[in-house]
Backbone bond lengths (Angstrom), bond angles and torsions (degrees), N, CA, C in turn:
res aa  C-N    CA-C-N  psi(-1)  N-CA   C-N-CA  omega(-1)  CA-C   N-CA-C  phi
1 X - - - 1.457 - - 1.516 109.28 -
2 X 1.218 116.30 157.29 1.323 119.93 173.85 1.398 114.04 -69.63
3 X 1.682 110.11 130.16 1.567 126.70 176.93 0.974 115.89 -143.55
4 X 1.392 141.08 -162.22 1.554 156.21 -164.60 1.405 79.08 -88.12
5 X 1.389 156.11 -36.85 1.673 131.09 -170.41 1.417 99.57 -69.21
6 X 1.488 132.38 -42.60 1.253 105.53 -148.21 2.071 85.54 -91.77
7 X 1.285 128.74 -14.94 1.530 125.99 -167.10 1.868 85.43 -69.27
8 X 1.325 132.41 -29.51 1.124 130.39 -159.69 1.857 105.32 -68.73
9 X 1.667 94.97 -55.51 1.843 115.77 170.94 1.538 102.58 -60.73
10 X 0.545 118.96 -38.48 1.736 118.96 166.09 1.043 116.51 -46.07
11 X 1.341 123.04 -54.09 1.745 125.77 -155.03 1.523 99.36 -90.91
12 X 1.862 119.28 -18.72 1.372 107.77 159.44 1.750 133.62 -59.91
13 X 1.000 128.54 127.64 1.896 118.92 179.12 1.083 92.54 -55.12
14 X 1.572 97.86 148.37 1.283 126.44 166.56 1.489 112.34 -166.10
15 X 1.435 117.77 92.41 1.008 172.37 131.06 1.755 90.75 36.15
16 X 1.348 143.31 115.65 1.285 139.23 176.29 1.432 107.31 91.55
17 X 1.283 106.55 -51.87 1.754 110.13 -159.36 1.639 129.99 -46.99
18 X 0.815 144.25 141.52 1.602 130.89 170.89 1.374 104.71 81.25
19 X 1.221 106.46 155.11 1.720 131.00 -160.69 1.978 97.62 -129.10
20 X 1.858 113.08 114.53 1.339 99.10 -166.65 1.294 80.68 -66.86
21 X 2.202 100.84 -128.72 1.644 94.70 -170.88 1.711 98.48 -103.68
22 X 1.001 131.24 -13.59 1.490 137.53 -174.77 1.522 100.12 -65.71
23 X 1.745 115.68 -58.90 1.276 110.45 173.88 1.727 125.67 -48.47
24 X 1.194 95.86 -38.60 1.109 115.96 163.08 1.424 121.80 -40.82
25 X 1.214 123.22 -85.06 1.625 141.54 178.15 1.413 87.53 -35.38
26 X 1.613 125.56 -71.88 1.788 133.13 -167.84 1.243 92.84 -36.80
27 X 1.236 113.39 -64.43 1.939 111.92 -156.08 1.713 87.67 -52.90
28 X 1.135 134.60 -50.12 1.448 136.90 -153.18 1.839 98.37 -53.42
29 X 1.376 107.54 -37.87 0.966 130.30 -147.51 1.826 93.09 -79.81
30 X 1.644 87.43 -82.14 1.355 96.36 -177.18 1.745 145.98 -70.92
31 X 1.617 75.56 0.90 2.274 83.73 158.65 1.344 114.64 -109.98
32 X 1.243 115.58 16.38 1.368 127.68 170.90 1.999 107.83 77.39
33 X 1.399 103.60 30.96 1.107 87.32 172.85 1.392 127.53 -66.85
34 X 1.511 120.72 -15.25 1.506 105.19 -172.21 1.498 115.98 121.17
35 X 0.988 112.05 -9.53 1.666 104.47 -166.22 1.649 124.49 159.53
36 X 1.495 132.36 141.49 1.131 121.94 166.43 1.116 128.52 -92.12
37 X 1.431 110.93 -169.95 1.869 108.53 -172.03 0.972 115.27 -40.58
38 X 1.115 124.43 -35.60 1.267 107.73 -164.19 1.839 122.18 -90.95
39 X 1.869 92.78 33.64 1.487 97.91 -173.87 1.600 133.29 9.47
40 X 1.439 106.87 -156.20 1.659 122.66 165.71 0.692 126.12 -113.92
41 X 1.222 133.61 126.28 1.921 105.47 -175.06 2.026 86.42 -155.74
42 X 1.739 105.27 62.38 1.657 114.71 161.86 1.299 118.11 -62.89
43 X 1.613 122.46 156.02 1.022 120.70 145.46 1.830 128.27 -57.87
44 X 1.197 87.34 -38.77 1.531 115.89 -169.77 1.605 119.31 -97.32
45 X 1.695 134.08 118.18 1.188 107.66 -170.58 1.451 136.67 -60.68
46 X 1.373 111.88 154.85 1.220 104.26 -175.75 1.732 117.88 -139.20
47 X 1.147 121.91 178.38 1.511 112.69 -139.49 2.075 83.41 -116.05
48 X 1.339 95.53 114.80 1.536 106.45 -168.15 1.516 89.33 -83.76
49 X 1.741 126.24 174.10 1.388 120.78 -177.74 1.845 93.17 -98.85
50 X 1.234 121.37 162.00 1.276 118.82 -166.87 1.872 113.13 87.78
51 X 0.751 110.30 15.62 1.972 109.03 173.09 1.410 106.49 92.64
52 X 1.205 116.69 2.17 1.515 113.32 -153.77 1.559 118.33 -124.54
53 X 1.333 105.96 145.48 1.646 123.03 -151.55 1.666 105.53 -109.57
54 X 1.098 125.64 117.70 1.546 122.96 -167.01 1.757 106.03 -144.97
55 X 1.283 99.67 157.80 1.164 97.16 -167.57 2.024 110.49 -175.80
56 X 1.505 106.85 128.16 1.350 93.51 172.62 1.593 128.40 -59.20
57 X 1.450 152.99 122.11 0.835 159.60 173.70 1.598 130.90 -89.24
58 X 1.324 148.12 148.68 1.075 148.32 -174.55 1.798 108.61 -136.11
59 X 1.828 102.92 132.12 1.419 86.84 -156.64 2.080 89.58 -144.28
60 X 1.225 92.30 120.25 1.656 107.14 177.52 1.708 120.63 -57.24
61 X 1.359 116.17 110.50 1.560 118.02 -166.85 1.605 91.73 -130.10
62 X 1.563 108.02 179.56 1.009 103.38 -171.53 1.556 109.64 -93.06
63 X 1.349 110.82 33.91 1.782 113.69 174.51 0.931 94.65 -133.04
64 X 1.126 149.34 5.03 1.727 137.60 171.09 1.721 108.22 141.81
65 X 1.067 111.17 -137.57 1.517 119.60 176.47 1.389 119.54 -126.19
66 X 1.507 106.78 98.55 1.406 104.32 168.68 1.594 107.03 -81.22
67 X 1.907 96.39 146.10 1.729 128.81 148.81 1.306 115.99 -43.76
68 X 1.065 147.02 148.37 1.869 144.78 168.06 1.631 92.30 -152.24
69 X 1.180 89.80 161.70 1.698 109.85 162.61 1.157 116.43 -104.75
70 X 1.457 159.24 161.60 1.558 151.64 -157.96 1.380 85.94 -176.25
71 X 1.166 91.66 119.91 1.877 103.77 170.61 1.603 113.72 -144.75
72 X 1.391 129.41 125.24 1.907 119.46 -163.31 1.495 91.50 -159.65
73 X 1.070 93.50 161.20 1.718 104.77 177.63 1.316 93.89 -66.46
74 X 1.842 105.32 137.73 1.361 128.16 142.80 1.719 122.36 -11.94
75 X 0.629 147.42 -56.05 1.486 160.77 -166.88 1.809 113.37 -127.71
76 X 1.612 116.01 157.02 1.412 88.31 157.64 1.617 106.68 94.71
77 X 1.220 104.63 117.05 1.879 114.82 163.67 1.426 118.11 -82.60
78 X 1.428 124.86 126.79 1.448 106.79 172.18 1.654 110.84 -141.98
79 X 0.972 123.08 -163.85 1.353 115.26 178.93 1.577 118.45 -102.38
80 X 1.686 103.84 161.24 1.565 88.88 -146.77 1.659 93.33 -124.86
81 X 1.174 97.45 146.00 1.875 118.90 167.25 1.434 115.56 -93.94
82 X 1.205 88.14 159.38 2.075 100.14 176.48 1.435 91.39 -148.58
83 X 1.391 102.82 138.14 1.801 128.78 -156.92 1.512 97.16 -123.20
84 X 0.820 92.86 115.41 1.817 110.81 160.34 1.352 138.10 -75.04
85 X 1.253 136.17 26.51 1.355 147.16 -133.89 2.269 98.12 -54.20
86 X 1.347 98.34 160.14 1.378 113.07 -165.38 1.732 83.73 -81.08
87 X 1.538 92.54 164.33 1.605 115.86 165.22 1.783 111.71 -8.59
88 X 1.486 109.75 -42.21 1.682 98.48 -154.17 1.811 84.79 -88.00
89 X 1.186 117.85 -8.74 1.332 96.43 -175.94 1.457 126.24 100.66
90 X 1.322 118.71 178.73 1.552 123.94 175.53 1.800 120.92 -69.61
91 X 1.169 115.51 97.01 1.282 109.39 -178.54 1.622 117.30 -141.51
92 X 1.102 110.45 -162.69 1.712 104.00 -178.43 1.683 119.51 -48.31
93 X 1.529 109.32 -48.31 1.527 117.89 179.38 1.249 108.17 -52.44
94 X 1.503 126.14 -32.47 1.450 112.22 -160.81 1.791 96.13 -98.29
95 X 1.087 119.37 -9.02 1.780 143.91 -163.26 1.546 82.99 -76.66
96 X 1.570 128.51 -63.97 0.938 145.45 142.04 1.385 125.37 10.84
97 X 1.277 104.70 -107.73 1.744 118.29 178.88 1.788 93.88 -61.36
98 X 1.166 123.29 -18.24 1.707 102.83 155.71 0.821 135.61 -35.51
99 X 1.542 122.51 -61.23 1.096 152.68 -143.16 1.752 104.33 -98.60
100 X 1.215 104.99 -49.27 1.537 103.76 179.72 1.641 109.49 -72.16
101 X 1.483 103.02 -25.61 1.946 96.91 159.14 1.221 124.59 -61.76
102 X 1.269 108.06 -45.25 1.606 111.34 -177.68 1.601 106.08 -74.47
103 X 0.937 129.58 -30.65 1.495 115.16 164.45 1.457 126.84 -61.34
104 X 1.060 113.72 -7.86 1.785 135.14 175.93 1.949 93.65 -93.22
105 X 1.147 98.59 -11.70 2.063 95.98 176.72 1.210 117.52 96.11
106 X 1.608 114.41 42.80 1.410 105.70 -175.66 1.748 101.73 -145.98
107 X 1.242 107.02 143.20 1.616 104.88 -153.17 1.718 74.11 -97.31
108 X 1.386 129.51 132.76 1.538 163.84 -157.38 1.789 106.71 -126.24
109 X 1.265 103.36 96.93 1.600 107.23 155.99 1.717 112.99 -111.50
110 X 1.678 93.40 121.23 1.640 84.16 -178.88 1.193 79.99 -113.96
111 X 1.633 110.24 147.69 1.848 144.14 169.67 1.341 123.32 -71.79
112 X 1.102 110.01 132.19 1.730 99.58 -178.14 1.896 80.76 -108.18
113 X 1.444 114.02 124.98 1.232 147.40 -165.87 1.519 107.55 -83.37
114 X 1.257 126.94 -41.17 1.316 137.48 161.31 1.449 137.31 -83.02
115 X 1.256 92.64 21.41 1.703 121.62 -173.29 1.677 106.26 -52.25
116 X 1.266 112.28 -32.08 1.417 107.96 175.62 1.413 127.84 -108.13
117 X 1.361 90.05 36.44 1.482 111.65 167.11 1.812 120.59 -131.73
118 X 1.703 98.14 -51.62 1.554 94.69 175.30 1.755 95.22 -153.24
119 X 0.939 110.29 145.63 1.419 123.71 170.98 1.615 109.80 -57.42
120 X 1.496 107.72 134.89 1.578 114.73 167.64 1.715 123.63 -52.03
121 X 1.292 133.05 141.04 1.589 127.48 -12.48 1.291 121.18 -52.87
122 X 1.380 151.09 137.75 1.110 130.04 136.85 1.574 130.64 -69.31
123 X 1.395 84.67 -44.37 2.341 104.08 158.65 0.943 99.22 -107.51
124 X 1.637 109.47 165.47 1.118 143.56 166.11 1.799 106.57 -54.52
125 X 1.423 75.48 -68.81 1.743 104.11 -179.68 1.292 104.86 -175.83
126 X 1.871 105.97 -172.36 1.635 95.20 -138.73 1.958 105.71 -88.93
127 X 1.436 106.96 20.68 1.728 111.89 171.18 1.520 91.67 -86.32
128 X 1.191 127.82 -59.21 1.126 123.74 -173.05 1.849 123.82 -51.32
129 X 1.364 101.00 -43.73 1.506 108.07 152.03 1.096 120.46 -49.11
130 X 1.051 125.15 -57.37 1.802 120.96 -169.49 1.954 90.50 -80.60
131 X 1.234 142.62 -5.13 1.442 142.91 171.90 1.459 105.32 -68.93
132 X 1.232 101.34 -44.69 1.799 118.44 -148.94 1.444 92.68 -87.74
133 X 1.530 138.06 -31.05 1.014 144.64 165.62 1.885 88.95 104.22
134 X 1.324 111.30 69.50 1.492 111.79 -156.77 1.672 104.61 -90.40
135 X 1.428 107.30 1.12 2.132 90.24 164.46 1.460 99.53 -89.74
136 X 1.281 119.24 -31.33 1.719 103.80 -167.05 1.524 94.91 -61.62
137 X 1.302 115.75 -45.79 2.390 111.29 -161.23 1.120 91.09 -82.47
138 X 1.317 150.64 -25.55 1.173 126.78 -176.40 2.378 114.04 -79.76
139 X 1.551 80.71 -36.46 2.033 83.06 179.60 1.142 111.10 -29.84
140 X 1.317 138.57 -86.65 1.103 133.97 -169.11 1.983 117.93 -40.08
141 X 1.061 108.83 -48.41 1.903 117.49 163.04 1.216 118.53 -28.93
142 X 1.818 94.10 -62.18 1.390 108.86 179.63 1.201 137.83 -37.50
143 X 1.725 98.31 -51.92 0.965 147.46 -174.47 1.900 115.22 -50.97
144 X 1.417 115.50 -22.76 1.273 111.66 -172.95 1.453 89.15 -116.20
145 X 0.915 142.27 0.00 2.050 146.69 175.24 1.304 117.62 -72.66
146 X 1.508 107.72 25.99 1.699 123.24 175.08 1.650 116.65 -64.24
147 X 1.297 130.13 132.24 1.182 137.65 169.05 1.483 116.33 -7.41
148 X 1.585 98.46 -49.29 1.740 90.46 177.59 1.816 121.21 -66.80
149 X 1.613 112.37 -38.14 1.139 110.95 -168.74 1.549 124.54 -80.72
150 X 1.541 102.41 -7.08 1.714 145.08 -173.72 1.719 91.56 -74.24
151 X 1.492 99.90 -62.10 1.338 96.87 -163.26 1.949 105.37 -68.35
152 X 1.637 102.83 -40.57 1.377 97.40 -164.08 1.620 112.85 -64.71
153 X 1.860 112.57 -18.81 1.573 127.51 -175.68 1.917 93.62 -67.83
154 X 1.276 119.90 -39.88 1.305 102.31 -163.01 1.500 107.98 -94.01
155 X 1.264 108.10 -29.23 2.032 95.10 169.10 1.759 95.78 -57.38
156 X 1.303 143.78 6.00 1.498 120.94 -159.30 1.734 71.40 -97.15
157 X 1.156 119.83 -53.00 2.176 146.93 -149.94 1.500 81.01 -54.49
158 X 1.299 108.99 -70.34 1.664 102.09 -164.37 1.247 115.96 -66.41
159 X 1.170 149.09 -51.78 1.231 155.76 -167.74 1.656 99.95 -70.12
160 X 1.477 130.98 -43.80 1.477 122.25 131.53 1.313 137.73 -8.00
161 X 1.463 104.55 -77.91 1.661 120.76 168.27 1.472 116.92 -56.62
162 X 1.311 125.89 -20.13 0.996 139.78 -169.27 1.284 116.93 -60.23
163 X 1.369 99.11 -60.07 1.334 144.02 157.02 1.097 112.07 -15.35
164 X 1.327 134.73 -74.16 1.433 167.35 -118.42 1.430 121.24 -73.36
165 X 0.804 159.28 114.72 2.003 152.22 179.90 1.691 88.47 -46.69
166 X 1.478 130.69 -78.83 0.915 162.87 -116.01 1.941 93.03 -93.22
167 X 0.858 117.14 -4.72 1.734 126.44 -160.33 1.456 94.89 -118.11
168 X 1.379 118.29 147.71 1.607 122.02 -165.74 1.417 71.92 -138.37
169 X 1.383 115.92 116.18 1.525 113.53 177.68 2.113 104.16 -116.84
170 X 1.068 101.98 5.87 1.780 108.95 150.31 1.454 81.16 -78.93
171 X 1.164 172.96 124.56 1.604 145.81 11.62 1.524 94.67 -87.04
172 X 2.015 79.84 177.64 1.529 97.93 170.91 1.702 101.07 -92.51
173 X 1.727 90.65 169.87 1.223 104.63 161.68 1.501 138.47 -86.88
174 X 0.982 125.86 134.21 1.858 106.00 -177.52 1.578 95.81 -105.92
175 X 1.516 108.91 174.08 1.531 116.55 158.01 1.374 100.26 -156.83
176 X 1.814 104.62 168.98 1.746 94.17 -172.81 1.861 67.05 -168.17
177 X 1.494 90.18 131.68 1.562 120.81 175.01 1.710 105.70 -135.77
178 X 1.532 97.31 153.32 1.484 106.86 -178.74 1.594 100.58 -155.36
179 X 1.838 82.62 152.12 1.551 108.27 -153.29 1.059 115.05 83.90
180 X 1.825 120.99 -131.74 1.362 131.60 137.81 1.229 117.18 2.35
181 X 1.247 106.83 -87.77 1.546 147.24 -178.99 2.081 92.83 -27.59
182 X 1.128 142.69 -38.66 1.351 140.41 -149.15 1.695 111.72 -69.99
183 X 1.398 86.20 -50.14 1.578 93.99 171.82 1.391 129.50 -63.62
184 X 1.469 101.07 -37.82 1.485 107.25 175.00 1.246 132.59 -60.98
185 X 2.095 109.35 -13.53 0.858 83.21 -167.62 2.260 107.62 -88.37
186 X 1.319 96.25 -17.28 1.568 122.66 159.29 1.793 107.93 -36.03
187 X 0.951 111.05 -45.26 1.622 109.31 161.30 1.412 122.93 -110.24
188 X 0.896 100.05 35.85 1.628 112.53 167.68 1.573 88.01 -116.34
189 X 1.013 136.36 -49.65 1.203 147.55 -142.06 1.941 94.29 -83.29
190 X 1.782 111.62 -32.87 1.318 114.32 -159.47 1.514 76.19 -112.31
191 X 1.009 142.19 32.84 1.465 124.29 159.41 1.526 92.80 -109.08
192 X 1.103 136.70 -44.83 1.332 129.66 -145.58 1.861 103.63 -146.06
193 X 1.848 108.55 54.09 0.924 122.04 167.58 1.692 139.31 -17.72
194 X 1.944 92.95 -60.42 1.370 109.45 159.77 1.679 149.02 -51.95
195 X 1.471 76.14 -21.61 1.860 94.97 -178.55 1.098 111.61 -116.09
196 X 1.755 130.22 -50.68 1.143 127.91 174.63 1.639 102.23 -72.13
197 X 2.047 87.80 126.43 1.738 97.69 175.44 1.650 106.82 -131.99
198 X 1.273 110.68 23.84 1.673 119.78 168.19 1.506 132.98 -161.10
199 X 0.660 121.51 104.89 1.787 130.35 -177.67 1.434 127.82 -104.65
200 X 1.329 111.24 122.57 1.224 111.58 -173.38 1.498 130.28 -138.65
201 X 1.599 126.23 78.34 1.155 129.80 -170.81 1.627 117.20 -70.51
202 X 1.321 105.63 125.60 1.746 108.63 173.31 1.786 105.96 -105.26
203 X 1.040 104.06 115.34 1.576 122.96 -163.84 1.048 112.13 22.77
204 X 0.970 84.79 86.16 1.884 111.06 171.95 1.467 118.59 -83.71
205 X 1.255 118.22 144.23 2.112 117.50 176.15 1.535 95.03 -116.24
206 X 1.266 85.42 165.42 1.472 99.38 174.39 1.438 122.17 59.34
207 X 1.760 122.87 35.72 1.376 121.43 -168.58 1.483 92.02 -97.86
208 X 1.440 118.93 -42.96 1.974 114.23 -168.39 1.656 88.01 -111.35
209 X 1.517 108.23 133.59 1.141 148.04 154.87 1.681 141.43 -147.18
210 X 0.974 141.82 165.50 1.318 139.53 149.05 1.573 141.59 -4.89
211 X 1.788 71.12 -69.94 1.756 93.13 -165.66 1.593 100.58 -70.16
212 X 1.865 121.24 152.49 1.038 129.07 -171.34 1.856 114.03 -83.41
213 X 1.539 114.61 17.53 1.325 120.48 144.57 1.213 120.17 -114.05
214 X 1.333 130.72 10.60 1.801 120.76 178.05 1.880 100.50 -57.51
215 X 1.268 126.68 151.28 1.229 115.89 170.97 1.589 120.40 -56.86
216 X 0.961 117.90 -18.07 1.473 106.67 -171.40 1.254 118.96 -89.49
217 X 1.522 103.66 16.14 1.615 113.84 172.36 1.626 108.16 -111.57
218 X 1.201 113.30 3.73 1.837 110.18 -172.00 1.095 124.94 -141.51
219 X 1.989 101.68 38.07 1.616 116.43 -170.47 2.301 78.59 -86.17
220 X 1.281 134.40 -23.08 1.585 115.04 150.40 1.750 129.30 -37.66
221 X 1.037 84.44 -56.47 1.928 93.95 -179.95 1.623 91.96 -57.54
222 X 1.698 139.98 -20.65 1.564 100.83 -170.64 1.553 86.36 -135.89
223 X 1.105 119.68 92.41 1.453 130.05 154.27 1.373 124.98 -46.86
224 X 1.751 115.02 -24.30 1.296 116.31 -160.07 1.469 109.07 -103.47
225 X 1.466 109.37 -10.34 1.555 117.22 -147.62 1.757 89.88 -106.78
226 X 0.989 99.74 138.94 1.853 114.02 150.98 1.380 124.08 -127.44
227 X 1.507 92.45 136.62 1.379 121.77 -171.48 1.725 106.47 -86.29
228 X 1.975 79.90 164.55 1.395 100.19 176.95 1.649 114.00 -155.93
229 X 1.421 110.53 91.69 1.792 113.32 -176.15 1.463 99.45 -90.97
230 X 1.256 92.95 120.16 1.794 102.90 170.21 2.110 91.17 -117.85
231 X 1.388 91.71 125.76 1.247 107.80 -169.55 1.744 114.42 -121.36
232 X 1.221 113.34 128.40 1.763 116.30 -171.40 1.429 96.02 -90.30
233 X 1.250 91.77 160.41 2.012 108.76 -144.86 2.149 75.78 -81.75
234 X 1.403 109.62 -46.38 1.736 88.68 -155.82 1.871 102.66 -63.32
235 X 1.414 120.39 -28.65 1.676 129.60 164.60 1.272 97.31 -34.58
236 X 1.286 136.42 -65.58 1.417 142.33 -131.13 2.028 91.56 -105.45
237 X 0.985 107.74 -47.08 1.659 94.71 160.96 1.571 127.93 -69.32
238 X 1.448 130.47 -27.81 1.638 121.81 116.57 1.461 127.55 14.17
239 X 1.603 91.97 -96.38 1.763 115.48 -159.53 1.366 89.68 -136.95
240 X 1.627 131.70 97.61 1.160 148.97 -166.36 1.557 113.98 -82.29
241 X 1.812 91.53 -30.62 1.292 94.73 -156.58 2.082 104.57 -110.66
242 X 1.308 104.31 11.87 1.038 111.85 -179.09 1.725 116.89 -88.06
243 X 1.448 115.77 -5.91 1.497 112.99 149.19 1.265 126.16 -60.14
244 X 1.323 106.91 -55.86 1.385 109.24 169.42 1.313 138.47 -56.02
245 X 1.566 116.58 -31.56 1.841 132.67 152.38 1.560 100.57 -34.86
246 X 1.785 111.76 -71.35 0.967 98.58 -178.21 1.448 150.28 -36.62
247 X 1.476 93.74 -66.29 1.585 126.32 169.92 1.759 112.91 -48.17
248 X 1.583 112.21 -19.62 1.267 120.37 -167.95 1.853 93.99 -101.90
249 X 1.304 125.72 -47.57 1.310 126.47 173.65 1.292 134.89 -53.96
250 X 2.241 98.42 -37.03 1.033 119.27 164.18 2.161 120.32 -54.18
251 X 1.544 108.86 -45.94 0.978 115.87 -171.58 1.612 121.14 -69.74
252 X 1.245 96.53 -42.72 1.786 108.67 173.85 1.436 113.31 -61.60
253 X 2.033 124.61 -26.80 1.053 119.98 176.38 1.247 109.83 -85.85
254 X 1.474 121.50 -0.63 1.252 136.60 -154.74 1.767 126.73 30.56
255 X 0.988 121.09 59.59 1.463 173.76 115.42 1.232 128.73 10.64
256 X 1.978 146.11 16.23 1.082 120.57 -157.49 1.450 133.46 -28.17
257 X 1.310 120.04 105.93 1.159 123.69 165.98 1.443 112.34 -106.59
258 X 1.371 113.05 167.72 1.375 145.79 146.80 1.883 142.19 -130.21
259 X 1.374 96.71 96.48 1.490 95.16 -163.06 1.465 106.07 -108.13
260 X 1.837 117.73 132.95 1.515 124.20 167.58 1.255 111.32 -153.11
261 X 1.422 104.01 151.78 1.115 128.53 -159.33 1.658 98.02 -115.71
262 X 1.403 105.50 110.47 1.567 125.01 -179.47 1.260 117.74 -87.52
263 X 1.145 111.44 128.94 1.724 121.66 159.11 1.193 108.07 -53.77
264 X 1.295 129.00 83.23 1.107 151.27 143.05 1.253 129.47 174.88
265 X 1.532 118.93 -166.92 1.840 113.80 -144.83 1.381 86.19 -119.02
266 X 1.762 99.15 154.39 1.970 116.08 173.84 1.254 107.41 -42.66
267 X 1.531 117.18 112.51 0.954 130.53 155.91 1.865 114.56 132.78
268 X 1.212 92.17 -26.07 1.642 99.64 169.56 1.556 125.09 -14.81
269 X 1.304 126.23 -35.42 1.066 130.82 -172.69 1.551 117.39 -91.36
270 X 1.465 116.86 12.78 1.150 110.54 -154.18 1.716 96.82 -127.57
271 X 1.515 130.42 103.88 1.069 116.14 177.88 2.088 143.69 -24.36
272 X 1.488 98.74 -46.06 1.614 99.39 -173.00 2.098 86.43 -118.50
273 X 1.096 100.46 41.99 1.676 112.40 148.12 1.287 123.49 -80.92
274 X 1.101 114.34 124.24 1.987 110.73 177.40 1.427 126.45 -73.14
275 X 1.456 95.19 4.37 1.916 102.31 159.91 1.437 88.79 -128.31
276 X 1.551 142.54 51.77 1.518 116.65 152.71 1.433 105.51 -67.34
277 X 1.696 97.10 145.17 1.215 105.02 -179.56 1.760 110.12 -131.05
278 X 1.167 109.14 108.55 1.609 123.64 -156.59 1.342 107.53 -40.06
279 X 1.696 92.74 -66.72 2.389 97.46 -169.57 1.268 112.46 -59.06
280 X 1.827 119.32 -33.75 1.058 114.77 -173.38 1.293 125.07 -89.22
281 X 1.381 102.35 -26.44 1.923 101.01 164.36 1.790 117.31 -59.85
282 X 1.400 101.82 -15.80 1.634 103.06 -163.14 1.647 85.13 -91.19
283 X 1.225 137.85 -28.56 1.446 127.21 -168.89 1.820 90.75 -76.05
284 X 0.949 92.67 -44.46 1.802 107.63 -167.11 2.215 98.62 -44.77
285 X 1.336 99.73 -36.89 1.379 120.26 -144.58 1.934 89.55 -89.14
286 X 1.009 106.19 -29.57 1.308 133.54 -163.17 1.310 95.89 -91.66
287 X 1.370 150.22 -95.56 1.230 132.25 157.10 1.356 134.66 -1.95
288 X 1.352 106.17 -46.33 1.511 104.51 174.64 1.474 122.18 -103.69
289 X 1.107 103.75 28.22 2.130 120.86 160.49 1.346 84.64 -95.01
290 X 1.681 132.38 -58.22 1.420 129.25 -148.75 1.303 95.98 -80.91
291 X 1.202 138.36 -30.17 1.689 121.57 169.53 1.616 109.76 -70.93
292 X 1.326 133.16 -26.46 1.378 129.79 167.81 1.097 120.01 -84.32
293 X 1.617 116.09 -13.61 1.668 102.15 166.42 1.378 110.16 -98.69
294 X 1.600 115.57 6.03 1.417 117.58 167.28 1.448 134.35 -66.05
295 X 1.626 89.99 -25.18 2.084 116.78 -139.22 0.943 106.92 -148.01
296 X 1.369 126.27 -5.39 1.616 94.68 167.01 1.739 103.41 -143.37
């Protein structure tokens, strides 16, 4: 998971890597995501560029009311995701890769994870995180995002989505979180067996452990769902042997999985990351259309 080791490899140069915020906004611009930093985030819907209808949302759980983002094609039922955003949380980048999902036809709720602490943004983005000194304010946040409250936040998401005009609930649901976000989506997946039918963590922490809720003990609880671990090469030099836990837990539950380990560092997949890494987030990005046009 993301900590003070990898903010440390970060603060070394490295030559190409990372998108400031201008590159940033461009990329927003020029893969058709939809919008710059300075996203949307209405009460009221509003008409995104690309066909698409987005809008901040508020959604009743059993800890209060989380913020979400909801973004889906203009017209049209389709099947719906739940986004896990990394450590910094719900902000423009993840507003972002929303939007360019839902233009692929899939109505996109990403979670603001710290909902019962402070309403989304908490950063800007992730300079401002590493500014704000964002592992110390976030620990305590973190800190209550245990398996149990993970699972009880996403029976609130689905039964939400459920809901929805915009939600084709004859499919399944997928979700795909990173960092943080990896595990959750493994109990998102074991909260709501029936609906969730794809999961996909991009360097994810905390998937193999001990305890009898780490995910890599409850690919049983989801018979229906297939996975997808996209794993960063310095994670996997870490805990070497925790692909294989997986891939081995996955098989005995009999489990479609897919597990790889990318040439590149935690966080790669994440636009205003200080190791985004362009070709390989797009293979990364690319894989996980083909597990959702597989599965759900």
């Amino acid at each position: 998971m993301c900590d003070e080791t990898d903010l440390a490899e970060w603060n070394r140069p490295k030559g190409g890597m990372g998108l400031n915020r201008r590159q940033f906004a461009a990329l927003g611009t020029v893969a058709g995501l939809g919008a710059t930093l300075s996203g949307c985030a209405t009460a009221m819907d509003a008409e995104a560029p690309g066909g698409l209808t987005e809008h901040m949302v508020s959604i009743q759980t059993g800890a209060g009311t989380m913020d979400a983002f909801f973004v889906h094609p203009a017209s049209g039922r389709h099947p719906a995701v739940i986004v896990w955003p990394d450590i910094a949380g719900l902000r423009p980048a993840f507003q972002n890769m929303a939007r360019r999902l839902a233009a692929q036809g899939y109505s996109v709720l990403v979670t603001n994870p710290y909902y019962r602490d402070l309403p989304a943004p908490q950063f800007a983005d992730f300079s401002d995180f590493r500014d704000k000194d964002g592992f110390q304010a976030v620990g305590p946040w973190r800190g209550k995002l245990t398996a149990d409250t993970i699972t009880q936040d996403a029976r609130a998401l689905v039964s939400w989505l459920d809901a929805q005009g915009p939600v084709d609930t004859s499919k399944g649901i997928g979700t795909q979180g990173y960092c943080m976000g990896g595990p959750f989506t493994v109990w998102t997946a074991a909260a709501a067996p029936n609906r969730v039918r794809a999961a996909a963590s991009f360097h994810g922490g905390g998937l193999v452990g001990d305890e009898p809720t780490a995910p890599v003990h409850l690919f049983a609880e989801t018979p229906n769902t297939r996975y997808l671990f996209a794993i960063a090469q310095n994670d996997d030099g870490r805990a070497p042997n925790d692909k294989e836990r997986l891939r081995e837990a996955a098989a005995q539950a009999n489990v479609p999985v897919v597990i790889e380990v990318f040439p590149a560092d935690h966080g790669w997949t994440v636009p205003d990351s200080p190791v985004y890494a362009p070709e390989q987030a797009e293979r990364a990005w690319a894989m996980l259309l083909d597990l959702y046009r597989t599965a759900l």
